[in-house]
N, CA and C atoms as an extended XYZ file, in Angstrom:
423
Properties=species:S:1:pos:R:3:atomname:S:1:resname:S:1:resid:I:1 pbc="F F F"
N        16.423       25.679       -6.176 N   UNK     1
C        16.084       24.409       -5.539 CA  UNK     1
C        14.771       24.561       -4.774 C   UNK     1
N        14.055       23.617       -4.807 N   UNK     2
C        12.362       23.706       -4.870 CA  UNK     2
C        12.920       23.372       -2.694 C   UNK     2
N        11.977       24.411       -2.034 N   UNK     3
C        12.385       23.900       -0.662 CA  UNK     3
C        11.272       22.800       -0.116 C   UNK     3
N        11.362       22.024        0.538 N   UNK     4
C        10.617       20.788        0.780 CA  UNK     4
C         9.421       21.144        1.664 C   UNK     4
N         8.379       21.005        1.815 N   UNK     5
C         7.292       21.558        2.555 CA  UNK     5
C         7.022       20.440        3.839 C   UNK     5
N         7.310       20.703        5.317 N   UNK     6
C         6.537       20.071        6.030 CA  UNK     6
C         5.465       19.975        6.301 C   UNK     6
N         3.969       18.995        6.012 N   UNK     7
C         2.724       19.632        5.629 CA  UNK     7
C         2.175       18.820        7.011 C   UNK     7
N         1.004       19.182        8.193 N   UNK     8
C         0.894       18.123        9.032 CA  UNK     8
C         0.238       16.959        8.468 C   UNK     8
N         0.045       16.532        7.635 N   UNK     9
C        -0.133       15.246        7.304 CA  UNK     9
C         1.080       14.494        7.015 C   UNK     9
N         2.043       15.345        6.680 N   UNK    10
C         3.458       14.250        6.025 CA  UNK    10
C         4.075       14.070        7.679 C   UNK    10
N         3.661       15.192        8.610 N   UNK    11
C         4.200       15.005        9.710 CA  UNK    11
C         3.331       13.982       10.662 C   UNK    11
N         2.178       13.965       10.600 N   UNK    12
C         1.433       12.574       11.417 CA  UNK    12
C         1.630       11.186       10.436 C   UNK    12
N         2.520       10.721        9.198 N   UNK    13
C         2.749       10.025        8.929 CA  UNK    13
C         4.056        9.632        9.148 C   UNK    13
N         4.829       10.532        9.238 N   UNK    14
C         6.624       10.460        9.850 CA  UNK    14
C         6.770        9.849       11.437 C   UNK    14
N         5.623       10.435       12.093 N   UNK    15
C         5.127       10.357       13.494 CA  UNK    15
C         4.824        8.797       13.529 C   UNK    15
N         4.053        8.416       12.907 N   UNK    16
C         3.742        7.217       13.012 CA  UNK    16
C         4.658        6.211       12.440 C   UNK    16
N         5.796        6.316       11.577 N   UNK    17
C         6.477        5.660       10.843 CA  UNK    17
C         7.678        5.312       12.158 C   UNK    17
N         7.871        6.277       12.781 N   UNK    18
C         8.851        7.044       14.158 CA  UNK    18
C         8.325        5.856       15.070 C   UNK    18
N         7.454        6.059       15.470 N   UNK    19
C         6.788        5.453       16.275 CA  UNK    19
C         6.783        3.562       16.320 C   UNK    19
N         6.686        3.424       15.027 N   UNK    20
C         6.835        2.022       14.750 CA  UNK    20
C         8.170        1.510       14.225 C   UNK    20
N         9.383        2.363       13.950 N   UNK    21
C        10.188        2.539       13.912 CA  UNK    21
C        11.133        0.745       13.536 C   UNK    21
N        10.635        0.047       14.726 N   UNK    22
C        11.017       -1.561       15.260 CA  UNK    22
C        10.224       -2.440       13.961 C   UNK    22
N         9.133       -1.930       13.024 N   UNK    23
C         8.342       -2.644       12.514 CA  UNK    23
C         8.162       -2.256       10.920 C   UNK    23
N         7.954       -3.314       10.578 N   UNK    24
C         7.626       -2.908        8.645 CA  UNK    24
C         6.268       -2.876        8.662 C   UNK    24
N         5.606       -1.882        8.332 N   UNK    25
C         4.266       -1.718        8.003 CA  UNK    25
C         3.535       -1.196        6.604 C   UNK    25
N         2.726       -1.605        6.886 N   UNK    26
C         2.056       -1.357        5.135 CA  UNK    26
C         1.095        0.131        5.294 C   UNK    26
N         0.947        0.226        3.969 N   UNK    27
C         0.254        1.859        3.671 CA  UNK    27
C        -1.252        1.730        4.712 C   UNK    27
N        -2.127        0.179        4.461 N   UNK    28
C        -3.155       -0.025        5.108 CA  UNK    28
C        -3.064        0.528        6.618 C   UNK    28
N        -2.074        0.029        7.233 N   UNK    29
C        -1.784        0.099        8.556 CA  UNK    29
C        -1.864        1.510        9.087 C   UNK    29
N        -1.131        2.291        8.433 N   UNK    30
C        -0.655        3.657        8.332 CA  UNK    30
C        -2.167        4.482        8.383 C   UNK    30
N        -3.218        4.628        7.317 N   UNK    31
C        -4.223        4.476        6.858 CA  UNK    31
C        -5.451        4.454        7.619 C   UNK    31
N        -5.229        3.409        8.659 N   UNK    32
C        -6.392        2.517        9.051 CA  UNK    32
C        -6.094        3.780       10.792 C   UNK    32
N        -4.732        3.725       10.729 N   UNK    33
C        -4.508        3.858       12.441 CA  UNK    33
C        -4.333        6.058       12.450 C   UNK    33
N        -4.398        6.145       11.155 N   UNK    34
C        -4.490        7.625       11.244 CA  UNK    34
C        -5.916        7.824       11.335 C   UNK    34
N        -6.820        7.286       10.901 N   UNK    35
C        -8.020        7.160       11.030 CA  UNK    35
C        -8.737        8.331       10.088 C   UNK    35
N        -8.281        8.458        9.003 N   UNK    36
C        -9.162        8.872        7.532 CA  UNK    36
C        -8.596       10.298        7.547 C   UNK    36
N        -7.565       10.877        8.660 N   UNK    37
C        -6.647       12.191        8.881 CA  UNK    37
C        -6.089       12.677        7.019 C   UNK    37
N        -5.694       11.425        7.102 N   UNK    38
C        -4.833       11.300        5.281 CA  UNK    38
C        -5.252       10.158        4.623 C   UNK    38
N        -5.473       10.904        3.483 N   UNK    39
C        -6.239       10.252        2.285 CA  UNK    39
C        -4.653        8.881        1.797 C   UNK    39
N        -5.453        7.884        1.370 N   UNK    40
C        -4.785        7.186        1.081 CA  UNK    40
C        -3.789        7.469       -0.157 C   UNK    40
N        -4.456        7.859       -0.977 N   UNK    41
C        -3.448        8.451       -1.831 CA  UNK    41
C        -1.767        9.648       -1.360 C   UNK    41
N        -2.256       10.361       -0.391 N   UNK    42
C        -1.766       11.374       -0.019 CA  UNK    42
C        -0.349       10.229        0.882 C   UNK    42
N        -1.144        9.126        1.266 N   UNK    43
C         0.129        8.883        2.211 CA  UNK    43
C         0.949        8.202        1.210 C   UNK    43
N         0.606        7.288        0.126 N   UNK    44
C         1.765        7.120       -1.074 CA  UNK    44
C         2.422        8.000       -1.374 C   UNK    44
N         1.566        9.264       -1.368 N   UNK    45
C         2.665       10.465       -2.129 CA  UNK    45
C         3.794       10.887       -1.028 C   UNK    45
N         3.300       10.804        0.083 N   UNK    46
C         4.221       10.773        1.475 CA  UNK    46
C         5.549        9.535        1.453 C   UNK    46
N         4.810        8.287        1.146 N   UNK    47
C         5.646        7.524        1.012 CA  UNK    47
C         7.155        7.406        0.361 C   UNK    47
N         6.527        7.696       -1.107 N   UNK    48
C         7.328        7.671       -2.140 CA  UNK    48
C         8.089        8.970       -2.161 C   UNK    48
N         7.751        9.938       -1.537 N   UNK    49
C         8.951       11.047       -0.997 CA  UNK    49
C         9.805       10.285       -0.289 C   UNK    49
N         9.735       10.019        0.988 N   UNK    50
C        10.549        9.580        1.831 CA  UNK    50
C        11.585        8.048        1.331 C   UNK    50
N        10.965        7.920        0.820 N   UNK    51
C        12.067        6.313        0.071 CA  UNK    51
C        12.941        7.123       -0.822 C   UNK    51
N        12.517        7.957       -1.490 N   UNK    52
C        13.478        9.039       -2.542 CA  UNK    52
C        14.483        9.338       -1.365 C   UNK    52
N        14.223       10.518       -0.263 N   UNK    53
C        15.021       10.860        0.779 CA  UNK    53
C        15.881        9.674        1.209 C   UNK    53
N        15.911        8.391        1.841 N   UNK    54
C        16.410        7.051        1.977 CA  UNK    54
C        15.836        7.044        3.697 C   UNK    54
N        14.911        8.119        3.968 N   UNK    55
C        14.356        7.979        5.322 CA  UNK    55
C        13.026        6.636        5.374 C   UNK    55
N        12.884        6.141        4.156 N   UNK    56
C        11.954        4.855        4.462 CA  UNK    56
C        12.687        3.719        3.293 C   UNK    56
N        12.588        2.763        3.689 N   UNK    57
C        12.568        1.933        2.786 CA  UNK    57
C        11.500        0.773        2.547 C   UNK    57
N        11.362        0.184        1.340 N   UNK    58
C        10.061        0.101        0.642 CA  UNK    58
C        10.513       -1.760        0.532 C   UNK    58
N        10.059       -2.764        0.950 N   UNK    59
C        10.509       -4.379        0.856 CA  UNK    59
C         9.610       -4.647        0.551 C   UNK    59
N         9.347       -6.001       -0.818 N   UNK    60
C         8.660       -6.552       -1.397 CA  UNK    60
C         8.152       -7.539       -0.137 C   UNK    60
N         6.806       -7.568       -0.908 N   UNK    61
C         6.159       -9.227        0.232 CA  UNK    61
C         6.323       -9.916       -1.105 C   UNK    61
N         6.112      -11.541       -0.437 N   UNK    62
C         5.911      -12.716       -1.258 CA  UNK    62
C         4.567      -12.033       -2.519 C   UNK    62
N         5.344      -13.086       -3.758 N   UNK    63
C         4.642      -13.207       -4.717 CA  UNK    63
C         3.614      -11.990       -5.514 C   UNK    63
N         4.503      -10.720       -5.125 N   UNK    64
C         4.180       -9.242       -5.538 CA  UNK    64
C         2.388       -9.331       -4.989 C   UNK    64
N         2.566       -9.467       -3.859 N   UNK    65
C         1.484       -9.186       -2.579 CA  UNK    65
C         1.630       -7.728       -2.191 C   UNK    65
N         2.389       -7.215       -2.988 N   UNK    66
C         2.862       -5.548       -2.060 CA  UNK    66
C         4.161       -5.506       -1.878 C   UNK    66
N         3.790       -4.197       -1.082 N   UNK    67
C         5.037       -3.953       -0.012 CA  UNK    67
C         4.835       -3.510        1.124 C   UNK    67
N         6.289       -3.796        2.404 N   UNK    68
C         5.544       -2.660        3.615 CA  UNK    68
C         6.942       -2.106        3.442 C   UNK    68
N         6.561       -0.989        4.864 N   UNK    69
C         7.858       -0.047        4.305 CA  UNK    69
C         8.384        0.087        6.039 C   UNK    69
N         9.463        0.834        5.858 N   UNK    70
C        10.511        0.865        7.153 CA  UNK    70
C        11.186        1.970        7.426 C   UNK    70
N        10.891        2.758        8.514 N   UNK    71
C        11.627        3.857        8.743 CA  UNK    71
C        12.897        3.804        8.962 C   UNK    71
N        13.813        4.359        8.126 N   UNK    72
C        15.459        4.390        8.622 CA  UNK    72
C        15.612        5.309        9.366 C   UNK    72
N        16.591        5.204       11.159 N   UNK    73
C        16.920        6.078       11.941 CA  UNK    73
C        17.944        6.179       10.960 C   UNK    73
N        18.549        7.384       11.808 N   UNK    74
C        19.658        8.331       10.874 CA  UNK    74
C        20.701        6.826       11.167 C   UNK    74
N        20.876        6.159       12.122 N   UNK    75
C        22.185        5.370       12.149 CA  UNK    75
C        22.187        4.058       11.786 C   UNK    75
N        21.270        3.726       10.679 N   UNK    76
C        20.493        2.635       10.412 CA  UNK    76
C        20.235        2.725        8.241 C   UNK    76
N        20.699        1.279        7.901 N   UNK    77
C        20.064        1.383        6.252 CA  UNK    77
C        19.864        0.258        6.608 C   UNK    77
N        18.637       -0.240        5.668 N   UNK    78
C        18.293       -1.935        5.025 CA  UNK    78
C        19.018       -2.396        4.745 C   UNK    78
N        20.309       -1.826        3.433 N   UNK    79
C        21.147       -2.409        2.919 CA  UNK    79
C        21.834       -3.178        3.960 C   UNK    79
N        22.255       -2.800        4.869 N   UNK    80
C        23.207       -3.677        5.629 CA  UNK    80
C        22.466       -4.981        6.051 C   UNK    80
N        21.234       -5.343        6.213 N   UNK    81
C        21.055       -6.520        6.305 CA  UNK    81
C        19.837       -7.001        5.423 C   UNK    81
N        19.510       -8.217        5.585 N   UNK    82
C        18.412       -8.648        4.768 CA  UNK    82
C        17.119       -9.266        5.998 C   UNK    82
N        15.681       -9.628        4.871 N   UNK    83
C        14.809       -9.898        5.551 CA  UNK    83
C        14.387      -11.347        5.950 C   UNK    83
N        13.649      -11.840        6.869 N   UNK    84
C        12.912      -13.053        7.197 CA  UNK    84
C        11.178      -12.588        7.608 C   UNK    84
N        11.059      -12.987        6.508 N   UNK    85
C         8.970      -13.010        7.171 CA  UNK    85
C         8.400      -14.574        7.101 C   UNK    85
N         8.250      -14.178        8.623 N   UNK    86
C         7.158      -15.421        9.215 CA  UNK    86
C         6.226      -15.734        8.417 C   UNK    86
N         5.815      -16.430        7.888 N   UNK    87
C         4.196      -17.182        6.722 CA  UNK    87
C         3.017      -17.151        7.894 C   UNK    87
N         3.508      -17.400        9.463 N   UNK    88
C         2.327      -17.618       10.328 CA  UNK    88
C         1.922      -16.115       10.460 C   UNK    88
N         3.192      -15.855       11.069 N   UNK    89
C         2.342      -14.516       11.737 CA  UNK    89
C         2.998      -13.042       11.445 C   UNK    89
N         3.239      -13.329        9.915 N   UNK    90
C         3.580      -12.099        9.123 CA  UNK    90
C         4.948      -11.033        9.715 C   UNK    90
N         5.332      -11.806       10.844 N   UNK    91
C         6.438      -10.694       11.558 CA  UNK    91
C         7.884      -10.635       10.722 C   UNK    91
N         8.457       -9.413       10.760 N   UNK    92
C         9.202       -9.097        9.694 CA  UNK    92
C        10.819       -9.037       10.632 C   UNK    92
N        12.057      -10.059       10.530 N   UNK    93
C        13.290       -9.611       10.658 CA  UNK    93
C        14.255       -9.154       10.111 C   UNK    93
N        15.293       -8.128       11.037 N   UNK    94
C        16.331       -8.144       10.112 CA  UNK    94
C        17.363       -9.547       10.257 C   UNK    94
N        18.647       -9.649        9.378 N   UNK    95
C        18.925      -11.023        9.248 CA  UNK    95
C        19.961      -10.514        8.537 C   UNK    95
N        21.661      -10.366        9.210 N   UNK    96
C        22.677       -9.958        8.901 CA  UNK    96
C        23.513      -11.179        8.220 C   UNK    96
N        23.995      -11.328        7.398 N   UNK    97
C        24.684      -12.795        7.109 CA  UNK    97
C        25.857      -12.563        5.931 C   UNK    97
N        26.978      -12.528        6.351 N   UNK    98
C        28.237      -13.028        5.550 CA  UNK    98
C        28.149      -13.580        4.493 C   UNK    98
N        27.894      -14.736        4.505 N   UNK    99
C        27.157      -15.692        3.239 CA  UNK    99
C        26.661      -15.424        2.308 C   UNK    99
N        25.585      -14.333        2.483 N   UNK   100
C        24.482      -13.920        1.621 CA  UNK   100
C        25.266      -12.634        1.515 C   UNK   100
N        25.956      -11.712        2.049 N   UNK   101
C        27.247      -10.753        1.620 CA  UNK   101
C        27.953      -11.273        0.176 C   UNK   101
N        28.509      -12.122        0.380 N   UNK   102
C        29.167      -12.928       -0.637 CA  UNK   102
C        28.776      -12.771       -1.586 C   UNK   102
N        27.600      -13.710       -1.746 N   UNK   103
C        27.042      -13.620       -3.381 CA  UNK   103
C        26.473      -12.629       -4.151 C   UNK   103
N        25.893      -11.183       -2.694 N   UNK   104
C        26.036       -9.944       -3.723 CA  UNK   104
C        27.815       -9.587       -4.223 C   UNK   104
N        28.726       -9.437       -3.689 N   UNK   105
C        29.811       -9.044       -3.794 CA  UNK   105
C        30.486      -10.041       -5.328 C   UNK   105
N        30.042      -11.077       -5.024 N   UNK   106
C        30.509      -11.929       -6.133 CA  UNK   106
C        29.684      -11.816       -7.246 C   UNK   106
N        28.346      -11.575       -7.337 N   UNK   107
C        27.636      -10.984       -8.436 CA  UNK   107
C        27.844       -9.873       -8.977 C   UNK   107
N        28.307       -9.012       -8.072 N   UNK   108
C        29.439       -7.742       -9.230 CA  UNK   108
C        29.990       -7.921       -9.236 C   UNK   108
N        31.151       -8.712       -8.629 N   UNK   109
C        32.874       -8.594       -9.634 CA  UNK   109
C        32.765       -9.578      -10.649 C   UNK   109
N        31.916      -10.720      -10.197 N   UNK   110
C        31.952      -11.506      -11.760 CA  UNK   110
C        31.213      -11.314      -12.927 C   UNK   110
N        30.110      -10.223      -12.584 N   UNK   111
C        28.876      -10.241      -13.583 CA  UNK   111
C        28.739       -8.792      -13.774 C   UNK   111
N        29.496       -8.090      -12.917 N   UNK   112
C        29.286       -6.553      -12.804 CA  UNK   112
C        27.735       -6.353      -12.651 C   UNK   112
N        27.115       -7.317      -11.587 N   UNK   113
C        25.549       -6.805      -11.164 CA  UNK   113
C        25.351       -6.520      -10.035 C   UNK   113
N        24.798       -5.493       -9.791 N   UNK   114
C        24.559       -4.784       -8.636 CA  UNK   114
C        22.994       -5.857       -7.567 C   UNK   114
N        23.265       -6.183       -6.840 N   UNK   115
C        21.993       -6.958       -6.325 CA  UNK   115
C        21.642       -5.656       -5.233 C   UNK   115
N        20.161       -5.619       -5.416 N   UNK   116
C        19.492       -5.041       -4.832 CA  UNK   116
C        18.922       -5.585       -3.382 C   UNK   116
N        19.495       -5.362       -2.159 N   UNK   117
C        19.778       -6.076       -1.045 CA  UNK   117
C        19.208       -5.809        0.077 C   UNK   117
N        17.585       -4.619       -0.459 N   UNK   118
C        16.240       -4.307       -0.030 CA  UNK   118
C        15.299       -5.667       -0.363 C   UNK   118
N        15.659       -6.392       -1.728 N   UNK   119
C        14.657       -7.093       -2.478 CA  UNK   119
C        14.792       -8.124       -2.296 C   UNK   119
N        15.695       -8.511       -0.977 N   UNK   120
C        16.433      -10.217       -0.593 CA  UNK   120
C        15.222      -10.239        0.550 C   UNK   120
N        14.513      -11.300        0.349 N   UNK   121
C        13.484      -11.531        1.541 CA  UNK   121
C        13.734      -13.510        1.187 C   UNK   121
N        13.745      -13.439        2.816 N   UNK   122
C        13.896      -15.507        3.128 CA  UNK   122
C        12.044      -15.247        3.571 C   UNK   122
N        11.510      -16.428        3.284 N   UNK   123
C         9.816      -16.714        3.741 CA  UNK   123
C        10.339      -17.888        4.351 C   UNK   123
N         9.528      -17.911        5.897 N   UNK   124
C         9.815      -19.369        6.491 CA  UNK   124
C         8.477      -19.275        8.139 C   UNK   124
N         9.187      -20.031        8.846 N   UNK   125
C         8.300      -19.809       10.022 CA  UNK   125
C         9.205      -19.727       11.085 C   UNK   125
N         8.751      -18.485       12.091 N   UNK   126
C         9.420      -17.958       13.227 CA  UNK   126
C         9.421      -18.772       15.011 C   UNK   126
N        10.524      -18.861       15.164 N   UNK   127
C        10.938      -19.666       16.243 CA  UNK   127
C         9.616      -19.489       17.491 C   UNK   127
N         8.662      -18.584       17.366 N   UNK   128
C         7.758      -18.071       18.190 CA  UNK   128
C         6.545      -19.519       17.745 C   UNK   128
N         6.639      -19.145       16.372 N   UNK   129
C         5.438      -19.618       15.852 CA  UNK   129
C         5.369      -21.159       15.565 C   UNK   129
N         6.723      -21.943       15.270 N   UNK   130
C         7.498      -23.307       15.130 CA  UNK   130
C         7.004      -23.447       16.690 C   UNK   130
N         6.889      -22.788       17.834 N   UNK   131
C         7.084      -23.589       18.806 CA  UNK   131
C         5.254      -23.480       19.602 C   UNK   131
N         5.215      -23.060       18.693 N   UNK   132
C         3.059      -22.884       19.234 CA  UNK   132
C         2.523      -24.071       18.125 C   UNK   132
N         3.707      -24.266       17.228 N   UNK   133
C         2.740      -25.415       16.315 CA  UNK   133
C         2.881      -27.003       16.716 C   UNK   133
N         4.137      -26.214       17.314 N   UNK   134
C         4.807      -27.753       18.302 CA  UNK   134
C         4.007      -27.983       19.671 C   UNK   134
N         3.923      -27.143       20.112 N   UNK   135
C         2.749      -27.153       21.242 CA  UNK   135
C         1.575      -27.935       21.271 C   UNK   135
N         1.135      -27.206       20.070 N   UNK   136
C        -0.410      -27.874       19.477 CA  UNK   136
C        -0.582      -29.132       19.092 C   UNK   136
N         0.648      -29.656       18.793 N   UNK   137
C         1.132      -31.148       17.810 CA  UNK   137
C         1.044      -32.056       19.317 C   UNK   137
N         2.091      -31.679       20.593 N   UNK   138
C         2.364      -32.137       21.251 CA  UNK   138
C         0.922      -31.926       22.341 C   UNK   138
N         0.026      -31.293       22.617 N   UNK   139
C        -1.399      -31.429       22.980 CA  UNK   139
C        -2.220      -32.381       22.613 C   UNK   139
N        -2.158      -32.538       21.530 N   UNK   140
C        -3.028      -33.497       20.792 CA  UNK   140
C        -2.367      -35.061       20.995 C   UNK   140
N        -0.679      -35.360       21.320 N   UNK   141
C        -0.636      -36.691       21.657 CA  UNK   141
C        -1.204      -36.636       23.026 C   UNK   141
């Protein structure tokens, strides 16, 4: 068994993944804020280790725009809930729901399909951002 190498670049990207821990961020981000430490390529290859491990997980944006990715603490998976991204201001939630439980659960026993419950993203606008547009609406009367 091949032993896994801690290299300090995979470790100032774990560091930073740690760090943002609360947030989905993209490779750019990662990239931009290591400040040219690790080659962009190098941090995909970082990446795509760690999503193998299940220590990151990898969520589609709208309209195959990408992805950003998410550090799992040890007491923590995606699977258990799903996403909401703001259209204003790109902020990413989690979003636990029964409902939306259901219809994966009912898509395998009736169809025997496994729904992939990383790849469930709602697009809408965030109660932060609904209420700065309401602001602005209500300024202008």
């Amino acid at each position: 068994m091949k032993k896994e190498r801690n290299t300090e670049q995979k470790e100032m990207v774990l560091k930073y993944l740690k760090q943002h821990s609360d947030k989905h961020i993209s490779i750019n981000q990662i990239y931009d804020e290591l400040n040219d430490k690790v080659g962009k390529t190098t941090i995909y290859r970082i990446i795509n280790h760690l999503i193998e491990k299940g220590t990151v997980t990898k969520i589609p944006l709208e309209n195959g725009q990408g992805f950003c990715y998410k550090y799992n603490s040890k007491n923590e998976t995606c699977n258990k809930h799903y996403h909401l991204i703001c259209e204003k201001c790109n902020h990413l939630y989690h979003f636990k729901s029964e409902e939306v439980e259901k219809v994966s659960i009912e898509a395998e026993k009736n169809e025997n399909f496994e729904i992939d419950n990383n790849r469930i993203v709602f697009y809408g606008i965030c109660k932060e951002c609904k209420n700065s547009i309401e602001g602005a609406r209500n300024d202008k009367q």
